[in-house]
Legacy VTK file of the C-alpha trace (Angstrom):
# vtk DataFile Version 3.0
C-alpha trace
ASCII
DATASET POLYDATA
POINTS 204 float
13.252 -43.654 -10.976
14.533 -41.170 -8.436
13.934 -37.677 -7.565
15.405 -34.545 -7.135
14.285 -31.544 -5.015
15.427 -27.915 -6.043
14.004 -24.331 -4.816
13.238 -22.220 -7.030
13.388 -18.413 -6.480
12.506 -15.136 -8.332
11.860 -11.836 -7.554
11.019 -8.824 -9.425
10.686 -4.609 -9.161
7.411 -3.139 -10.478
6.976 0.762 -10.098
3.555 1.573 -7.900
1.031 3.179 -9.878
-1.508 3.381 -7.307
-2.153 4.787 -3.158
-4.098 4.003 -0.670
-4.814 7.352 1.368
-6.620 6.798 5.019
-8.010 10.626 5.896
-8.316 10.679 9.947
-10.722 13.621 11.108
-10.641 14.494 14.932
-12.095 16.903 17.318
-11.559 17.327 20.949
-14.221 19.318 23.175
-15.991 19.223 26.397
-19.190 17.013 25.332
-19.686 14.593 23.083
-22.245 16.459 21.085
-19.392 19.520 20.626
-17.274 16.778 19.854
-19.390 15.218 17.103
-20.585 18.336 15.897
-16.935 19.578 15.403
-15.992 16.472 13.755
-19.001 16.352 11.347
-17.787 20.236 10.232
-14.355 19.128 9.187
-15.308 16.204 7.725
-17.723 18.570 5.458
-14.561 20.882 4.601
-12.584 17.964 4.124
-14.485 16.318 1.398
-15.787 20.322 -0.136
-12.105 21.139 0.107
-11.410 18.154 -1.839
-14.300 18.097 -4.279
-13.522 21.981 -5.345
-9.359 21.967 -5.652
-8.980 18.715 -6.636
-11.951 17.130 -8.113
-12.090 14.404 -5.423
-15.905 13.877 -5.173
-17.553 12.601 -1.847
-18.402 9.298 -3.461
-14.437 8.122 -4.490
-14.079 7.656 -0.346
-15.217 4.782 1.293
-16.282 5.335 5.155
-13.796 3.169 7.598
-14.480 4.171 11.251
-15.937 6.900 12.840
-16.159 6.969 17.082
-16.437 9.271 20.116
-14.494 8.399 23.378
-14.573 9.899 26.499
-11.011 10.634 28.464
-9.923 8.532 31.149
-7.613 11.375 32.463
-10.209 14.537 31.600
-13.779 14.185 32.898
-14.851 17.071 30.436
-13.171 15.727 27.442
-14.516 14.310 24.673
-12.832 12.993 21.362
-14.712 12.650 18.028
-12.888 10.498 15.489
-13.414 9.201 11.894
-11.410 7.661 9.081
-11.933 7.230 5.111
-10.198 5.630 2.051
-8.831 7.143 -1.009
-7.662 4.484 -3.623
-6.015 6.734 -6.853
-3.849 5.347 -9.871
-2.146 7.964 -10.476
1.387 9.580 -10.106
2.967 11.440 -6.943
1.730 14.964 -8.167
-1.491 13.994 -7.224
-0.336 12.682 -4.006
1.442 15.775 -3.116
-1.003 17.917 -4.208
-3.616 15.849 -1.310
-1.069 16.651 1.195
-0.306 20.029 0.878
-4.417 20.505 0.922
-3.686 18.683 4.262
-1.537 20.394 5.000
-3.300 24.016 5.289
-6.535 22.058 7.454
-6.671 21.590 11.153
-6.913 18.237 13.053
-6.712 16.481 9.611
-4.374 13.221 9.624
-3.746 11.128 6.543
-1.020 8.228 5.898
-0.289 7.071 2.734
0.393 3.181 1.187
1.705 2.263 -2.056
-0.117 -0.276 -3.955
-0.474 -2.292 -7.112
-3.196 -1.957 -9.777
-2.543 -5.264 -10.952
-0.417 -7.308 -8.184
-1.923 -10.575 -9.174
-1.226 -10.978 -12.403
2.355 -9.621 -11.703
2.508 -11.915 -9.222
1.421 -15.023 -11.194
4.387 -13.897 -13.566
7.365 -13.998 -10.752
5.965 -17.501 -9.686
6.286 -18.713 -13.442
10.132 -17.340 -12.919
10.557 -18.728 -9.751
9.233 -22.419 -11.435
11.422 -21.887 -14.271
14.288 -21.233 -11.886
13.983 -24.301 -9.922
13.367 -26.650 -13.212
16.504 -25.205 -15.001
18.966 -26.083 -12.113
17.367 -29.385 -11.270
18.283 -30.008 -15.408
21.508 -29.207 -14.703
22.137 -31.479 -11.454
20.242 -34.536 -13.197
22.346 -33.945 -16.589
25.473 -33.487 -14.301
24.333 -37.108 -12.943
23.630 -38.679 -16.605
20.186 -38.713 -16.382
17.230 -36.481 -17.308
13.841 -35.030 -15.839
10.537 -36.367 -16.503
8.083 -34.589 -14.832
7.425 -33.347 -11.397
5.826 -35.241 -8.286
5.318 -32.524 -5.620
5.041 -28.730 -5.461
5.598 -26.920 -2.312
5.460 -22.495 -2.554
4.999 -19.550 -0.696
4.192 -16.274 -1.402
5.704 -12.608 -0.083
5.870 -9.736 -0.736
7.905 -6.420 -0.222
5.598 -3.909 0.243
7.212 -0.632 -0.261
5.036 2.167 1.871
5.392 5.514 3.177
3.632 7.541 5.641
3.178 11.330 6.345
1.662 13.497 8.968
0.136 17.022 8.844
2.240 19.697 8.438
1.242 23.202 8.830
2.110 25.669 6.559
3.162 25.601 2.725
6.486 24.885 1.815
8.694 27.235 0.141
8.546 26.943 -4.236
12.286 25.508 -4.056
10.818 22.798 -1.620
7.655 22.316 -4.069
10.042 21.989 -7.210
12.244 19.020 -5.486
9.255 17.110 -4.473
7.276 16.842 -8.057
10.498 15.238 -9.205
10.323 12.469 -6.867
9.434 9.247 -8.535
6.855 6.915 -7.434
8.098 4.221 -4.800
9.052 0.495 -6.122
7.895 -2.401 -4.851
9.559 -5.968 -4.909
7.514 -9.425 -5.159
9.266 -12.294 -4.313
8.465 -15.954 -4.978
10.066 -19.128 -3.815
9.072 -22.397 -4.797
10.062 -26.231 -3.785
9.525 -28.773 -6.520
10.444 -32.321 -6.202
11.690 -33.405 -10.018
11.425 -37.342 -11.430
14.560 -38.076 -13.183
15.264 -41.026 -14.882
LINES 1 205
204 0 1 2 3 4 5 6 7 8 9 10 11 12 13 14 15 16 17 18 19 20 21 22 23 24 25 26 27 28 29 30 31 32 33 34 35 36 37 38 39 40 41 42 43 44 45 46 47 48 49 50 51 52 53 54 55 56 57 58 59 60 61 62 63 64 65 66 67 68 69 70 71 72 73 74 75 76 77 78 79 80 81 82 83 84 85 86 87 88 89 90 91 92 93 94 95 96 97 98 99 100 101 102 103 104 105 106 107 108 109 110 111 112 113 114 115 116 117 118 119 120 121 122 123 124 125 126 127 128 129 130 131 132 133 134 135 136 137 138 139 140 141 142 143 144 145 146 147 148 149 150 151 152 153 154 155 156 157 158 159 160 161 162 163 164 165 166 167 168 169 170 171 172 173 174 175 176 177 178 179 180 181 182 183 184 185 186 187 188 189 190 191 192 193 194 195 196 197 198 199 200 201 202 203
């Protein structure tokens, strides 16, 4: 008996259905209590501002950081900053709508990742492919040789993935209704998994 040892590769496109939005609140004063206090007031607008125009309630964020620093190059400077999560399923309307709320509040960050609902079981299907890929040429070298497979003796495979992202800071100001009417036709971003897989095949 002898073997054979073929990669196998696949790779698929699945449309992102879902975002991660990381809110960054920050205020800047002369002591840390003016700092804190300031950044516990936007924070409260944030999440009202959020609760009333969009029906993003308090409880849909998860807390991620929250600190206050003091300057190294301003002895009366203090800098109040926290973060939170927003995971949505949803399409880029919503999306845009968050940022343009962003857009019209001060010393409010956010950045934006694309994500997806159900990447393992997606995934599990590309490795299947990538199996498939690798036992259907290693048939075709071992029939090219007179001989057939039997099974396999070793699997090797690793896993990446593409992750498609984008970003966006703060702008100030709206944006004109021509600017508005391009944007909610944009489509949701794409994002590619990739599998690769080495399989050693028994042939006989």
């Amino acid at each position: 008996m002898s073997t054979i040892k073929v990669k196998g590769e696949a790779s698929s496109e699945y449309t992102v259905d879902c975002f991660k939005i990381t809110f960054s609140v920050s205020a800047v004063l002369k002591t840390s209590g003016e700092a804190v206090e300031m950044g516990k007031k936007r924070t409260e607008q944030l999440l009202q501002a959020m609760n009333d125009e969009l029906g993003i309630k308090p409880e849909d964020l998860v807390f991620n950081d929250e600190r206050v620093s003091h300057s190294a190059y301003q002895k009366e400077e203090y800098s109040y900053h926290k973060s939170m999560v927003l995971r949505i399923c949803s399409d880029l309307k919503v999306v845009e709508k968050i940022a343009e709320l962003m857009g019209n509040m001060s010393d409010i960050g956010y950045n934006i990742e694309s994500e997806l609902s159900d990447e393992d079981e997606k995934a599990k299907i590309v490795l299947k492919s990538a199996i498939e890929d690798s036992r259907h040429k290693a048939e075709l070298i071992a029939s090219a040789l007179g001989k057939k497979l039997v099974g396999a003796e070793e699997v090797n495979y690793e896993y990446t993935s593409d992750r498609s992202q984008f970003s966006a800071e703060p702008y100030r100001g709206g944006a004109s209704p021509v600017m508005e009417n391009l944007a909610s036709r944009l489509k949701n971003p794409v994002k590619t998994i990739k599998k690769s897989v080495d399989i050693i095949w028994n042939v006989e």
